[in-house]
PDB file as gemmi writes it, atoms N, CA and C in Angstrom:
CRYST1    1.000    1.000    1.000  90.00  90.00  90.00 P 1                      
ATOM      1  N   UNK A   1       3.806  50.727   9.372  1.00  0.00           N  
ATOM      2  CA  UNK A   1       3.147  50.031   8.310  1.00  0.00           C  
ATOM      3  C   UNK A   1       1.711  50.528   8.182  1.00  0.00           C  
ATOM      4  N   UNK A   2       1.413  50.858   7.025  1.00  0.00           N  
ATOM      5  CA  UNK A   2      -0.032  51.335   6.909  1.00  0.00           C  
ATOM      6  C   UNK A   2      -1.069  50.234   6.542  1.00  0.00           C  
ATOM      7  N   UNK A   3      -2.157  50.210   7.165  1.00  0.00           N  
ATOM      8  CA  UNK A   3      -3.185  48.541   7.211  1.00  0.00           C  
ATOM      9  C   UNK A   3      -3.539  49.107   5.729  1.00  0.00           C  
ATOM     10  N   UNK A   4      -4.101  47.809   5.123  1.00  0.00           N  
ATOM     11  CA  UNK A   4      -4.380  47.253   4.039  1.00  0.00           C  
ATOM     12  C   UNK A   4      -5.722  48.166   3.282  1.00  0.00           C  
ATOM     13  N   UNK A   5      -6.095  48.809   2.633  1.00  0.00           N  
ATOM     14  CA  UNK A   5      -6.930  49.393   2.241  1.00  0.00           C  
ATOM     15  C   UNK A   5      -7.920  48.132   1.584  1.00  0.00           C  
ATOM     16  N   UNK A   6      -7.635  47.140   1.306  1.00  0.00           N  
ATOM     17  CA  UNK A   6      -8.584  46.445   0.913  1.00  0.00           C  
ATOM     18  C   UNK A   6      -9.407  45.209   2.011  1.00  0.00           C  
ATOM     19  N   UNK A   7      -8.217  45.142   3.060  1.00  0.00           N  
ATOM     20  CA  UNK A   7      -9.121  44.500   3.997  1.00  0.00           C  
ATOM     21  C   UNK A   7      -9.385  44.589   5.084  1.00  0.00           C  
ATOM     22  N   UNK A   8     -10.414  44.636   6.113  1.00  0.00           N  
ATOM     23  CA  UNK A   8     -10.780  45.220   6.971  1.00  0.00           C  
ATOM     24  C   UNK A   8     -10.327  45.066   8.178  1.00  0.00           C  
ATOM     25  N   UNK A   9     -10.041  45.840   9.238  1.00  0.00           N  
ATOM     26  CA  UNK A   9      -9.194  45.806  10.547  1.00  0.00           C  
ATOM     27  C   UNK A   9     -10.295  44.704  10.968  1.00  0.00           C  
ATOM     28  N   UNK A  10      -8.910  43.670  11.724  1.00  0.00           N  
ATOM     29  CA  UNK A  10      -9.755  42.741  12.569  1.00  0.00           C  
ATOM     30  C   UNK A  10     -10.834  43.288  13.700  1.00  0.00           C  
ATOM     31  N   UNK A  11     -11.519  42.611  13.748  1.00  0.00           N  
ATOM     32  CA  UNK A  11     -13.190  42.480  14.763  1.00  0.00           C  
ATOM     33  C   UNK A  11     -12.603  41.916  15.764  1.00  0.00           C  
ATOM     34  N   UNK A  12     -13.784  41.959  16.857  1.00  0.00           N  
ATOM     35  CA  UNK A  12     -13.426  41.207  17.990  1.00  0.00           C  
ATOM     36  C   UNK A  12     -13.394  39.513  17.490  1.00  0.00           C  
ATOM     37  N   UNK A  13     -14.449  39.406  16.658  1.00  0.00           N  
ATOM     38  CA  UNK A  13     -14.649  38.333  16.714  1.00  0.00           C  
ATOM     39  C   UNK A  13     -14.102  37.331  15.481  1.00  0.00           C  
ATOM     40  N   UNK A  14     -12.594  38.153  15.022  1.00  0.00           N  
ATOM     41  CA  UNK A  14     -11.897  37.280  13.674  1.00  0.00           C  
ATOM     42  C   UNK A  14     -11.031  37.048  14.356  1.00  0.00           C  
ATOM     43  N   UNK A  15     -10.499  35.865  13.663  1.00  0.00           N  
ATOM     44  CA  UNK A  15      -9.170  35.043  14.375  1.00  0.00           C  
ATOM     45  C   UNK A  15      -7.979  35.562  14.706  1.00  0.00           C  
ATOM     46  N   UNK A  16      -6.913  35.106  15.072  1.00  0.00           N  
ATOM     47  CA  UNK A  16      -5.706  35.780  15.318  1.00  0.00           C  
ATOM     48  C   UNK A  16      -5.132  35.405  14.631  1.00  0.00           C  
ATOM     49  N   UNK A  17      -3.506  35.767  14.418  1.00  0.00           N  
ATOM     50  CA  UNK A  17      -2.839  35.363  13.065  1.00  0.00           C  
ATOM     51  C   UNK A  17      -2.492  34.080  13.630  1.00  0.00           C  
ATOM     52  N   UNK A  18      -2.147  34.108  14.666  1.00  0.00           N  
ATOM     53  CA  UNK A  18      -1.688  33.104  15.688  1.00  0.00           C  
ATOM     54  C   UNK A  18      -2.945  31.665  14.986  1.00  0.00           C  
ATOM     55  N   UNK A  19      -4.331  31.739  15.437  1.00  0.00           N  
ATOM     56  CA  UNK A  19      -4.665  30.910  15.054  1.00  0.00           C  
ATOM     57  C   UNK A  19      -5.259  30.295  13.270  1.00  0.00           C  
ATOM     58  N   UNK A  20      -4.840  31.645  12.762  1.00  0.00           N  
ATOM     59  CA  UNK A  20      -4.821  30.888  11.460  1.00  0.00           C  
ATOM     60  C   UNK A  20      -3.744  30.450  11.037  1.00  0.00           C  
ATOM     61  N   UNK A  21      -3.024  30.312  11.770  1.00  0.00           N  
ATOM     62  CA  UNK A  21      -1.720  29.440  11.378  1.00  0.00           C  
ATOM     63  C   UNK A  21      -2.278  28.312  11.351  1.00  0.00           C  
ATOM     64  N   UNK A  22      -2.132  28.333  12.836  1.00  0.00           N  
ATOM     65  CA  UNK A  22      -2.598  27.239  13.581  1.00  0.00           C  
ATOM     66  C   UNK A  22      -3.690  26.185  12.533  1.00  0.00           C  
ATOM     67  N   UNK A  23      -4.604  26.783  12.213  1.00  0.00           N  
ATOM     68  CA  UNK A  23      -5.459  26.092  11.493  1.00  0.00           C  
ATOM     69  C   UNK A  23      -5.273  25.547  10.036  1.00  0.00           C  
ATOM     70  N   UNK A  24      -4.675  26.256   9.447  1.00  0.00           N  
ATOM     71  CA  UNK A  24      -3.968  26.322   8.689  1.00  0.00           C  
ATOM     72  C   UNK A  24      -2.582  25.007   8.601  1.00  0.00           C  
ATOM     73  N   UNK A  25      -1.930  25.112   9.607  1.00  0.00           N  
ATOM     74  CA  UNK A  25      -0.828  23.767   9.864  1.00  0.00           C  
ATOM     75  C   UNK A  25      -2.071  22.503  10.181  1.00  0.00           C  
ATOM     76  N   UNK A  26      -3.107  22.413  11.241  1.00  0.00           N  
ATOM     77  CA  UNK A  26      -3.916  21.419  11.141  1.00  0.00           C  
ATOM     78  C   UNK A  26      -4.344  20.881   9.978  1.00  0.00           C  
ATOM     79  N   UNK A  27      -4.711  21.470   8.997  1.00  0.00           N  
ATOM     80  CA  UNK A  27      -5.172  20.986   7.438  1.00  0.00           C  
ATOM     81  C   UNK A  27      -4.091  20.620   6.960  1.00  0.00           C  
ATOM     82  N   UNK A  28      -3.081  21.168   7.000  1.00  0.00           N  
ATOM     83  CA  UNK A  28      -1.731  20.450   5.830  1.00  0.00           C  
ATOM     84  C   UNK A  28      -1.086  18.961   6.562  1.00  0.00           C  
ATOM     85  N   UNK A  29      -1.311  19.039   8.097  1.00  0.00           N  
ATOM     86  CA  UNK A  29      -1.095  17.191   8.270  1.00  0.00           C  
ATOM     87  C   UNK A  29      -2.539  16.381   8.333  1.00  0.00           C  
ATOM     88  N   UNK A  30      -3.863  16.898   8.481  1.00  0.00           N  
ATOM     89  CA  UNK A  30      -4.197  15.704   7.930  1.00  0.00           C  
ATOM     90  C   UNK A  30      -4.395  15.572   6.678  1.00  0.00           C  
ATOM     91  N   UNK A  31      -3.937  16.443   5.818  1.00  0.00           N  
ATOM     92  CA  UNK A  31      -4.085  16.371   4.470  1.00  0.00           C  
ATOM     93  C   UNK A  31      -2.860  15.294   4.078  1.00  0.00           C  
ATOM     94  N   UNK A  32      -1.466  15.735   4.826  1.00  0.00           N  
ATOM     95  CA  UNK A  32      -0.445  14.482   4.448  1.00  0.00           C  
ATOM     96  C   UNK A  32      -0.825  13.069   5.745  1.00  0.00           C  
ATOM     97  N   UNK A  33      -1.751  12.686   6.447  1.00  0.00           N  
ATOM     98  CA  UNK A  33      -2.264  11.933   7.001  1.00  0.00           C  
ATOM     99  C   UNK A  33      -3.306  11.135   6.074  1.00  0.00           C  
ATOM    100  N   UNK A  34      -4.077  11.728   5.292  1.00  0.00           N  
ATOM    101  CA  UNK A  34      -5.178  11.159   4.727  1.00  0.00           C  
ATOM    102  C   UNK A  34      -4.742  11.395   3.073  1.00  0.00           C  
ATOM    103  N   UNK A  35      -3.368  11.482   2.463  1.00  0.00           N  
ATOM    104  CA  UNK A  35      -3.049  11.137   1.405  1.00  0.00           C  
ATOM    105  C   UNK A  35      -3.770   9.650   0.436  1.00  0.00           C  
ATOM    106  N   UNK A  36      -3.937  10.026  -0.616  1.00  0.00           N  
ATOM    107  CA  UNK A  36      -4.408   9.225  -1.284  1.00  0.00           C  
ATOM    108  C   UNK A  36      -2.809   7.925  -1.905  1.00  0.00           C  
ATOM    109  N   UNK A  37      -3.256   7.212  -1.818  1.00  0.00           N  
ATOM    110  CA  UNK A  37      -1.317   6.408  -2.549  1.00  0.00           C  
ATOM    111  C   UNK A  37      -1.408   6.620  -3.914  1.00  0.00           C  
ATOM    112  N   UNK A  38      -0.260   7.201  -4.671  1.00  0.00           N  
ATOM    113  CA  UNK A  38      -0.161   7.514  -5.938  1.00  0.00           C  
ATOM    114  C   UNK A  38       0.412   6.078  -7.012  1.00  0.00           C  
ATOM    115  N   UNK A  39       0.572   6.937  -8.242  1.00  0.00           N  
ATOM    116  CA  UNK A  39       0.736   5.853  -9.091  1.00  0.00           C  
ATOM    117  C   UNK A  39       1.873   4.750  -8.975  1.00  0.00           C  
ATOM    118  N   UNK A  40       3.164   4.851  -8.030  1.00  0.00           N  
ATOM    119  CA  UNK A  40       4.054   4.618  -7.687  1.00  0.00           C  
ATOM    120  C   UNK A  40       4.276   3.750  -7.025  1.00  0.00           C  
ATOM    121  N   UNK A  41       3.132   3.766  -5.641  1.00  0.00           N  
ATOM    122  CA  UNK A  41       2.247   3.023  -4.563  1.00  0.00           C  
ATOM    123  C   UNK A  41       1.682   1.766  -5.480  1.00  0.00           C  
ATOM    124  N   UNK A  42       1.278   2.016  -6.675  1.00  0.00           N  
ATOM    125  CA  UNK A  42       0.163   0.979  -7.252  1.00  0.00           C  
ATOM    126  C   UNK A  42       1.138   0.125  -7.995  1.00  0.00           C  
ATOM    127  N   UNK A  43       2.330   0.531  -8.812  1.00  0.00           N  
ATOM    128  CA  UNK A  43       3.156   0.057  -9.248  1.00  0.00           C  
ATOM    129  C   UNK A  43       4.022  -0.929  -8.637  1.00  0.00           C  
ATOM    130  N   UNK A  44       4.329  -0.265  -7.118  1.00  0.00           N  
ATOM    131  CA  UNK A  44       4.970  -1.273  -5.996  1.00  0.00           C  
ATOM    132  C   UNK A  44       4.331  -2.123  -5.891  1.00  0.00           C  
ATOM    133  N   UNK A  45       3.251  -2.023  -5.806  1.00  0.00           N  
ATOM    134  CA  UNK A  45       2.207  -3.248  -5.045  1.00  0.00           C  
ATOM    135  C   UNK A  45       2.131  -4.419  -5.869  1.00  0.00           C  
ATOM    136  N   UNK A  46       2.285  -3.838  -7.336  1.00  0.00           N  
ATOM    137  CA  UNK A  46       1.652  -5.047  -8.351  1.00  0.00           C  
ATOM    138  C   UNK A  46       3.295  -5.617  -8.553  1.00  0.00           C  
ATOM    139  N   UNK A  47       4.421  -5.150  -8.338  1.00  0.00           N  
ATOM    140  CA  UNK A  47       5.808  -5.728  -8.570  1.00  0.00           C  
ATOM    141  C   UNK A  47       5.902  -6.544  -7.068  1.00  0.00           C  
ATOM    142  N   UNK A  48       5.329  -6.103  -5.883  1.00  0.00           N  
ATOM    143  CA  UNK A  48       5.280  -7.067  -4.667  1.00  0.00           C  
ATOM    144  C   UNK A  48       4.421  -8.405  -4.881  1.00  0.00           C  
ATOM    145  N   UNK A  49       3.643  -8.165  -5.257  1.00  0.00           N  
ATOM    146  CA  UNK A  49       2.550  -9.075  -5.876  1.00  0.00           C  
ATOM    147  C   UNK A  49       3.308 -10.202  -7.124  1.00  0.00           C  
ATOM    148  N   UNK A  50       3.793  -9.659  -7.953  1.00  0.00           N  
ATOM    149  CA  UNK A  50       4.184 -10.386  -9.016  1.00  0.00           C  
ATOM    150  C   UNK A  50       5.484 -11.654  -8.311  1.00  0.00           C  
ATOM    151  N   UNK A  51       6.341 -10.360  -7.633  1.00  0.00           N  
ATOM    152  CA  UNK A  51       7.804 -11.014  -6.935  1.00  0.00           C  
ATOM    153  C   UNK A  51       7.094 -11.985  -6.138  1.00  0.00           C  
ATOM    154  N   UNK A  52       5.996 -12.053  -5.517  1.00  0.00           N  
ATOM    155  CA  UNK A  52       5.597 -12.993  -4.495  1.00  0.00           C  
ATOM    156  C   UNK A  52       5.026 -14.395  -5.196  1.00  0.00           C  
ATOM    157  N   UNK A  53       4.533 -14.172  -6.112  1.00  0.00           N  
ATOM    158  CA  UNK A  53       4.848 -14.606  -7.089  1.00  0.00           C  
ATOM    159  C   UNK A  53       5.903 -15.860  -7.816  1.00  0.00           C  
ATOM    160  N   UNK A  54       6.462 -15.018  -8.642  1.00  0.00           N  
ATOM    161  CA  UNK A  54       7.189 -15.641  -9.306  1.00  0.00           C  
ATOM    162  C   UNK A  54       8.314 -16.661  -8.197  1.00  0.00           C  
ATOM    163  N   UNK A  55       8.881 -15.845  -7.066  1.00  0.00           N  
ATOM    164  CA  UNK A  55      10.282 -16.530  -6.336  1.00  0.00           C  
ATOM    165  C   UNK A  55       9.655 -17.938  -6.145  1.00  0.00           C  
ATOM    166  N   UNK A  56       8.664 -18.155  -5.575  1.00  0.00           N  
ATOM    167  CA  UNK A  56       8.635 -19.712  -4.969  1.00  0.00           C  
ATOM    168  C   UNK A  56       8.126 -20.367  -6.004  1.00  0.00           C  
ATOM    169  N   UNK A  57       7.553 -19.906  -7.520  1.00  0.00           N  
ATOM    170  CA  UNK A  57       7.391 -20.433  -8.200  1.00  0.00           C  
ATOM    171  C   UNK A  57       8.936 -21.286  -9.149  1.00  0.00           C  
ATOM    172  N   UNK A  58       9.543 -20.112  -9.289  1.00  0.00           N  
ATOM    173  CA  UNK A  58      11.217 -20.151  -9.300  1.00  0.00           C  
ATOM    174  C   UNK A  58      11.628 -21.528  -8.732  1.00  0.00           C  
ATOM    175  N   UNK A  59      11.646 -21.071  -6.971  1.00  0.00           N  
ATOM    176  CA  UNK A  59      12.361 -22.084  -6.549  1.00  0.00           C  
ATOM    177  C   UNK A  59      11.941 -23.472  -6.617  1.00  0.00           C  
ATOM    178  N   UNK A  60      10.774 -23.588  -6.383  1.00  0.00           N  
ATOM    179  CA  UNK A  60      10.097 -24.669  -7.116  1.00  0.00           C  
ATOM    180  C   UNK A  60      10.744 -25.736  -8.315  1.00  0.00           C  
ATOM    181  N   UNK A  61      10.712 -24.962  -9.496  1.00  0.00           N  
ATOM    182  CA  UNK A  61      11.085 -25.575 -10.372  1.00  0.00           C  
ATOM    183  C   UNK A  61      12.551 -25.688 -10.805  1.00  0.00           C  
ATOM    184  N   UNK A  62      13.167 -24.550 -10.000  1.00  0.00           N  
ATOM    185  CA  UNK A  62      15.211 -25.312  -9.559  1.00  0.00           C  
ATOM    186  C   UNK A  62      15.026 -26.286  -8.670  1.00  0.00           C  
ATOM    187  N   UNK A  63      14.326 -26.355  -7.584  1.00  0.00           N  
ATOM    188  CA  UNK A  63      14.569 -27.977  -6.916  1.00  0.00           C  
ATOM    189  C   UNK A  63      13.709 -28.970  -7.469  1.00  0.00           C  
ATOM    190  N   UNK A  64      12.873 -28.678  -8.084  1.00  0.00           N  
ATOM    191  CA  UNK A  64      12.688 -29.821  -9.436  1.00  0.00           C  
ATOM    192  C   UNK A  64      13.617 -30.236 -10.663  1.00  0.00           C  
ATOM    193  N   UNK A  65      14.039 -29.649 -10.849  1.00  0.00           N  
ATOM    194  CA  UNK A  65      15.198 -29.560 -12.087  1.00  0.00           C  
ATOM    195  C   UNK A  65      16.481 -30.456 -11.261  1.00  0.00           C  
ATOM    196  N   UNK A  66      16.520 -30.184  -9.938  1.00  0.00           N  
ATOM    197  CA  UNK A  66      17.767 -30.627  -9.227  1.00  0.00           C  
ATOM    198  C   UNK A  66      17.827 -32.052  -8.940  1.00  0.00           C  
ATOM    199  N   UNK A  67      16.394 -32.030  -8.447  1.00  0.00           N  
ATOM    200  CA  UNK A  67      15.877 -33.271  -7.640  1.00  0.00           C  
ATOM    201  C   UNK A  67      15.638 -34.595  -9.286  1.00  0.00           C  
ATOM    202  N   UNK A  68      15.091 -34.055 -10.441  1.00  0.00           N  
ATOM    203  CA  UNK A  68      15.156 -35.220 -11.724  1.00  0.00           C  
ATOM    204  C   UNK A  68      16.729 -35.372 -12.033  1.00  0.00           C  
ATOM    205  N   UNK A  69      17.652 -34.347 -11.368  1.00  0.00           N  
ATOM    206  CA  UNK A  69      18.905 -34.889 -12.174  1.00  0.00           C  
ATOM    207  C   UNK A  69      19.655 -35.778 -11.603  1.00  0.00           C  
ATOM    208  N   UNK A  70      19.404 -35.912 -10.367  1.00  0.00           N  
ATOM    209  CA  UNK A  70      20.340 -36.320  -9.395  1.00  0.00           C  
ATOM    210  C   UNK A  70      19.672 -37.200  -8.933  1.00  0.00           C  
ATOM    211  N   UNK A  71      18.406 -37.566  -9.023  1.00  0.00           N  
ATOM    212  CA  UNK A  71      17.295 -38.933  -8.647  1.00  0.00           C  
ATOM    213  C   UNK A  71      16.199 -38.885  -9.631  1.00  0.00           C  
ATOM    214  N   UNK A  72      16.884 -39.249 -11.010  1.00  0.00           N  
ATOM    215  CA  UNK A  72      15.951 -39.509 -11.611  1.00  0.00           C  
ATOM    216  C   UNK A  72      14.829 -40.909 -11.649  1.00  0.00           C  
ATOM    217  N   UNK A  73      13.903 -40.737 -12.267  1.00  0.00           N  
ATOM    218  CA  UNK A  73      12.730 -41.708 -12.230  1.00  0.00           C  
ATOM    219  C   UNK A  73      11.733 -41.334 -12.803  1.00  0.00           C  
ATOM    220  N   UNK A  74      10.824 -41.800 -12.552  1.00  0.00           N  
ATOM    221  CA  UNK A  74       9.470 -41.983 -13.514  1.00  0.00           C  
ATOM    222  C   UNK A  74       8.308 -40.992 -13.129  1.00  0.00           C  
ATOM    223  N   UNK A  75       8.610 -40.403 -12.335  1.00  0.00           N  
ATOM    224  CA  UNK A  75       8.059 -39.149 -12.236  1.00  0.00           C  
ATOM    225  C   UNK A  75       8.609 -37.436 -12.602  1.00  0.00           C  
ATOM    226  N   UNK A  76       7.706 -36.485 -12.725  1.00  0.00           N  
ATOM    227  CA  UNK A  76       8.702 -35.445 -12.660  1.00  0.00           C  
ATOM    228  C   UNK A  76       8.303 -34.663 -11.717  1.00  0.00           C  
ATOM    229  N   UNK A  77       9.949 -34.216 -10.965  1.00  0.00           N  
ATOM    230  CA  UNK A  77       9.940 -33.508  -9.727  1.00  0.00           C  
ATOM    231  C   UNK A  77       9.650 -31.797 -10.201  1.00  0.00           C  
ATOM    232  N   UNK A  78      10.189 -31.542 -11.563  1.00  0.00           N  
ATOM    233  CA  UNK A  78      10.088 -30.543 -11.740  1.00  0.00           C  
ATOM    234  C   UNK A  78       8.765 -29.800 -11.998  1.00  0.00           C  
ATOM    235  N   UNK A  79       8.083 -30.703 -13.038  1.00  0.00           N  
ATOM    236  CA  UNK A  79       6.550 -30.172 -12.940  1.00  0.00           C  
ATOM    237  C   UNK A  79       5.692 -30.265 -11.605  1.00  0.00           C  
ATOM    238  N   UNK A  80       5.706 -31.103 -10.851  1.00  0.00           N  
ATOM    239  CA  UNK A  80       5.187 -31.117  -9.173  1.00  0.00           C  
ATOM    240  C   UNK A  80       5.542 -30.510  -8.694  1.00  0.00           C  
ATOM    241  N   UNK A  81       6.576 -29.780  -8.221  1.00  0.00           N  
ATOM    242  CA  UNK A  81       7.191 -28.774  -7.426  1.00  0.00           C  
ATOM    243  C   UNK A  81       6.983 -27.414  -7.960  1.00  0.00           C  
ATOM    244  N   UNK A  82       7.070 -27.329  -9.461  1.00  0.00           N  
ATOM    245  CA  UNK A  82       6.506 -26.302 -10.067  1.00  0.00           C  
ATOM    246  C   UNK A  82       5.293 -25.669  -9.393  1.00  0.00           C  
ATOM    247  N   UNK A  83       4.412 -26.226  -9.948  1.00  0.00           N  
ATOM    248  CA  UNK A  83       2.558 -26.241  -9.622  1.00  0.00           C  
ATOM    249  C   UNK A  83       2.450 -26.183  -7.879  1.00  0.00           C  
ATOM    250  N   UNK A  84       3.587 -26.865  -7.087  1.00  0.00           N  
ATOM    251  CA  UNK A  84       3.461 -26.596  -5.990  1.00  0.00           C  
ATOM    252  C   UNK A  84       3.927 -25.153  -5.781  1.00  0.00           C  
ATOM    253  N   UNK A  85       4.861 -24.412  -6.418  1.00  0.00           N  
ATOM    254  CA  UNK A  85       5.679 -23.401  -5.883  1.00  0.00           C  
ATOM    255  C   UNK A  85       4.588 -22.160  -6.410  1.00  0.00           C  
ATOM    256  N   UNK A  86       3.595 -22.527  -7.607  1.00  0.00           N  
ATOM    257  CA  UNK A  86       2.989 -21.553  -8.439  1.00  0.00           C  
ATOM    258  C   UNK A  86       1.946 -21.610  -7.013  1.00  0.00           C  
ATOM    259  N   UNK A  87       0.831 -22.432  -6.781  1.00  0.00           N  
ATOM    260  CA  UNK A  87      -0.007 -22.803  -5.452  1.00  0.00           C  
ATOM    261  C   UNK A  87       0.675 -21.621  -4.232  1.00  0.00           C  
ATOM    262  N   UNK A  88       1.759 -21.551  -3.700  1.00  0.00           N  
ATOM    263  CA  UNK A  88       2.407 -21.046  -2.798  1.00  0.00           C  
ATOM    264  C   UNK A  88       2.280 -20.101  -3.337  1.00  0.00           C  
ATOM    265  N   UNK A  89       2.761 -18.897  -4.228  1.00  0.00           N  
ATOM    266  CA  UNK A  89       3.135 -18.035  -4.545  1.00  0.00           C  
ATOM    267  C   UNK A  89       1.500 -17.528  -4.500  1.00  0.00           C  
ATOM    268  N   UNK A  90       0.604 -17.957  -5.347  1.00  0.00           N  
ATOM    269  CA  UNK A  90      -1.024 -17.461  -5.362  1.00  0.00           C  
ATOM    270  C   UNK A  90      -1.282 -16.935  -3.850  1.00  0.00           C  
ATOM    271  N   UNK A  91      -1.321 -18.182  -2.854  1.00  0.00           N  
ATOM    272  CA  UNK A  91      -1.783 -17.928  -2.134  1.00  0.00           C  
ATOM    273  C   UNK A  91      -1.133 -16.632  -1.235  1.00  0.00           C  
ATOM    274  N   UNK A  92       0.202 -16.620  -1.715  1.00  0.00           N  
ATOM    275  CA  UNK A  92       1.200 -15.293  -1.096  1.00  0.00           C  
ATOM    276  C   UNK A  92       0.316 -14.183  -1.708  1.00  0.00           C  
ATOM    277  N   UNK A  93       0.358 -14.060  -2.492  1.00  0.00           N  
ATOM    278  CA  UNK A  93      -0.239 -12.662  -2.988  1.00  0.00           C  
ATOM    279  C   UNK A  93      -1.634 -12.511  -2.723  1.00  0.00           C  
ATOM    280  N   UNK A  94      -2.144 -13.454  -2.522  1.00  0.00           N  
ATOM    281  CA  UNK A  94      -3.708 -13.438  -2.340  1.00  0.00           C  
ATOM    282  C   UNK A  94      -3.503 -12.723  -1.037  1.00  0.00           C  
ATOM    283  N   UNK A  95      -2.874 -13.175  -0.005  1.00  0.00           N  
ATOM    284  CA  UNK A  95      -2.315 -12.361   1.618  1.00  0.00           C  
ATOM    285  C   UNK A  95      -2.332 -11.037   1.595  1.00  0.00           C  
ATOM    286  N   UNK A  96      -1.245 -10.531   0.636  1.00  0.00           N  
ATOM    287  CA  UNK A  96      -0.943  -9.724   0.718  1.00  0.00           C  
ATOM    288  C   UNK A  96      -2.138  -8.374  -0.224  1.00  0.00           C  
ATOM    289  N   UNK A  97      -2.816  -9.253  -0.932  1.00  0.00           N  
ATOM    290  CA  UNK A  97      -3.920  -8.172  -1.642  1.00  0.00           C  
ATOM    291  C   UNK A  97      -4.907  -8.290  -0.669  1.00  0.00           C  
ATOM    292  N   UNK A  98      -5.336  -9.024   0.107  1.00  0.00           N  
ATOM    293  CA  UNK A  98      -6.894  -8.856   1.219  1.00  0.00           C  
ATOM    294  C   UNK A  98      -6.378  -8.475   2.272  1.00  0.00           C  
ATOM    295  N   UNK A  99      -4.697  -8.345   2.768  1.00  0.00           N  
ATOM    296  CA  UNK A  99      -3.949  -7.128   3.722  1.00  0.00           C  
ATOM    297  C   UNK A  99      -4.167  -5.711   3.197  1.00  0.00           C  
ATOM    298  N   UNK A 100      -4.246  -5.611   2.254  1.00  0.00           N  
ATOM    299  CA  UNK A 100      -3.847  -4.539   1.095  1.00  0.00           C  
ATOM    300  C   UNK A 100      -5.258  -3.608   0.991  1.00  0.00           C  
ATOM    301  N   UNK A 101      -6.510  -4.393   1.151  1.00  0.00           N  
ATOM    302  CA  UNK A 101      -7.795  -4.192   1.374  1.00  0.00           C  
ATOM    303  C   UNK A 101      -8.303  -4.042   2.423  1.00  0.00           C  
ATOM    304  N   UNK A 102      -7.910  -4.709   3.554  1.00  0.00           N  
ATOM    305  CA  UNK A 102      -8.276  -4.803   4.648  1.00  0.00           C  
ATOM    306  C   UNK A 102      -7.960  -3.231   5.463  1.00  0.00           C  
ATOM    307  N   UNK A 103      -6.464  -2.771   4.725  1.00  0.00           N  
ATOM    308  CA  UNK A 103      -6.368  -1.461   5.519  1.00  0.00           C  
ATOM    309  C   UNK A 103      -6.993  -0.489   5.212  1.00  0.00           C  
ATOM    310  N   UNK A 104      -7.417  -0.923   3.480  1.00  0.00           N  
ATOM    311  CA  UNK A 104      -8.153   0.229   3.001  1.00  0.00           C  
ATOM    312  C   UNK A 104      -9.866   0.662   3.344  1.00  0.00           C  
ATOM    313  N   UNK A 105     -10.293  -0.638   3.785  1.00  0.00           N  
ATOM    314  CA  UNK A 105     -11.759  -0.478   4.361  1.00  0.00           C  
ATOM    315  C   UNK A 105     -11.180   0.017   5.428  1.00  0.00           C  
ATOM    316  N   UNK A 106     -10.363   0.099   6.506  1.00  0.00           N  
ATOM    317  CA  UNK A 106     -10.350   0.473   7.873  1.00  0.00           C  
ATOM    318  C   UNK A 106      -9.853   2.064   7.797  1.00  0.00           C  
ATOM    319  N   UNK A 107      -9.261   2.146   6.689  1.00  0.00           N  
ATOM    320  CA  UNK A 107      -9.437   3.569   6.384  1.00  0.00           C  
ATOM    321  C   UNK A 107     -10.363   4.701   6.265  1.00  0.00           C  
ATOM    322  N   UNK A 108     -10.989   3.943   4.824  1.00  0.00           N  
ATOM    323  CA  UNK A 108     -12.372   4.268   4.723  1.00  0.00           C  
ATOM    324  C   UNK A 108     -13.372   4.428   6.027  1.00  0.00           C  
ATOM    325  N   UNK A 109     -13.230   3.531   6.953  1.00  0.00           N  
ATOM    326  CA  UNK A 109     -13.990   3.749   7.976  1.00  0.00           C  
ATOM    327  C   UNK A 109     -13.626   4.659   9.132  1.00  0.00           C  
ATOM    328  N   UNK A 110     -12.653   5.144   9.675  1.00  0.00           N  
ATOM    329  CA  UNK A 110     -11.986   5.900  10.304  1.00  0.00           C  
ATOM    330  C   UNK A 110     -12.164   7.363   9.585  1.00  0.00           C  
ATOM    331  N   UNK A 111     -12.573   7.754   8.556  1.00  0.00           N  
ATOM    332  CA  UNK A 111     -12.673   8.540   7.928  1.00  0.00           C  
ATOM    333  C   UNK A 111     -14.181   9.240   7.964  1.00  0.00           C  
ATOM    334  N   UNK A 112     -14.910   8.121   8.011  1.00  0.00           N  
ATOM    335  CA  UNK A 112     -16.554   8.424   7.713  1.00  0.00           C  
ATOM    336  C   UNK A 112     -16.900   8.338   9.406  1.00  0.00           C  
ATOM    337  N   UNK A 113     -16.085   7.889  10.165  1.00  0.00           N  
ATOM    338  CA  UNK A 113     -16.559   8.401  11.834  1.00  0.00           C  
ATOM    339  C   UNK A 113     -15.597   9.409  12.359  1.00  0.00           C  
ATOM    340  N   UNK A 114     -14.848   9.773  11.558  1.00  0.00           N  
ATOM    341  CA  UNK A 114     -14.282  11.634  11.924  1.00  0.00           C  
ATOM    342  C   UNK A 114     -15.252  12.318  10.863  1.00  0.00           C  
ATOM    343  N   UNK A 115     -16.088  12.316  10.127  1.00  0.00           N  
ATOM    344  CA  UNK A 115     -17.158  13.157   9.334  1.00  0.00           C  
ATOM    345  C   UNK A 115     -18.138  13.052  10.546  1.00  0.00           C  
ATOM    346  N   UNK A 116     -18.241  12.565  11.134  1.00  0.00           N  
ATOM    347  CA  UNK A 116     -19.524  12.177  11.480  1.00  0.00           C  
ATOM    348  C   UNK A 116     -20.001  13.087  13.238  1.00  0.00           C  
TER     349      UNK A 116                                                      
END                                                                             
């Protein structure tokens, strides 16, 4: 094989192929280590969010619906249980968005003390 006319025979002091691999494979995992979450990621989150959501709000207002038919009275079970199940569901997602944050500052920070 005849060397490269355009680039220069290695020096003592240029790498080996060996380690530009090497260096080379180091950048491509923390590059898939320190991935950014795509649009897909954001989409999940807000359908986890919503589902967390809506179910206990749901169930809520089927065992309200259940509970006025079968013991009715002068109150309604369905709007109370409602507002209770909507209450539950808030506070579910509220969990799961300051989880959702919480990893992302600890990210952020793990990041700026490997710069450092």
């Amino acid at each position: 094989m005849k060397p490269d006319p355009k680039r220069p025979p290695p020096g003592p002091g240029s790498p080996t192929l060996a380690e530009q691999v090497g260096a080379k494979a180091a950048r491509k995992l923390k590059a898939r280590r320190s991935a950014t979450p795509g649009v897909w990621f954001g989409l999940g989150m807000m359908g986890l969010i919503g589902w967390s959501v809506v179910v206990p709000t749901l169930l809520g207002a089927g065992l309200g619906l259940w509970l006025d038919h079968h013991y009715p009275g002068g109150r309604s079970w369905t709007l109370a249980l409602l507002v209770a199940g909507l209450t539950l569901g808030c506070f579910n997602a509220w969990h799961w968005v300051s989880k959702e944050d919480q990893a992302m500052h600890e990210e952020l920070d793990e990041k700026e003390q490997g710069d450092d």
